[in-house]
N, C-alpha and C positions, 0 to 999 in steps of 0.2 A: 533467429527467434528474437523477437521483442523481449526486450529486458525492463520490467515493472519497477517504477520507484516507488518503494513504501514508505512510508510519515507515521513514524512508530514515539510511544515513549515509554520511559521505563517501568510505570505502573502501569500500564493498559492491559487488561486479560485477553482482548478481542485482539489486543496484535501480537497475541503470544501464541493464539489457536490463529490467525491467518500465516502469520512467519512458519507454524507448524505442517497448516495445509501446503503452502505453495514448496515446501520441502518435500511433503509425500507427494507431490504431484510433479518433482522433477524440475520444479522452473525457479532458475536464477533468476536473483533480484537486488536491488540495489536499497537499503534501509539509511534512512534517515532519523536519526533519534531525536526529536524535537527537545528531549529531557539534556542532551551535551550538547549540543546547538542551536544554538542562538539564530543562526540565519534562515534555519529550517523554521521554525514558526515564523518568520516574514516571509519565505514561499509560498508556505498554507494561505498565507493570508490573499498572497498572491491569487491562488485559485479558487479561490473564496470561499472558503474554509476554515477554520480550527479545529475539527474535528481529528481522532485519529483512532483507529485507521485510516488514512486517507492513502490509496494505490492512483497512481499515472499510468495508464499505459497509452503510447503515441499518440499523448497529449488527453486521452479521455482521462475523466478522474473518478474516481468511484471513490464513498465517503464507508465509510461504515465494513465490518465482517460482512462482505458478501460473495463468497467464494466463484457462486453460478454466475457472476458479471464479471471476473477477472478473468474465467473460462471464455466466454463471453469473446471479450475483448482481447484473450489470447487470441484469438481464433482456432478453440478448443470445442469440439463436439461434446455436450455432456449430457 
């Protein structure tokens, strides 16, 4: 199963209800907290973003709480 990097920070609500879904949904994921990491916002920037939530999955990038395009992008029927 594809394993999602998520681009979290410590005050974000939207990546507290997405870390929240993609737990009731069963799928491990790999967090990145932009608020302890310093390198993590020069990746965002990489994928042309600042935004957070921002999820990678094999290499797509989805900006924003959007549950139905990580499904999506799992290759998840929803």
């Amino acid at each position: 199963m594809k394993t999602p990097i998520v681009y979290t920070s410590a005050t974000c609500p939207y990546c507290t209800l997405l870390k929240r879904f993609l737990d009731s949904q069963g799928i491990a994921y790999e967090e990145r907290n932009v608020s302890f990491n310093r390198q993590y916002v020069t990746e965002l920037a990489e994928l042309g973003t600042m935004g957070v939530p921002t999820t990678v999955i094999d290499g797509q990038v989805i900006v924003g709480y959007q549950p139905q395009a990580i499904l999506n992008a799992m290759g998840a029927v929803g």
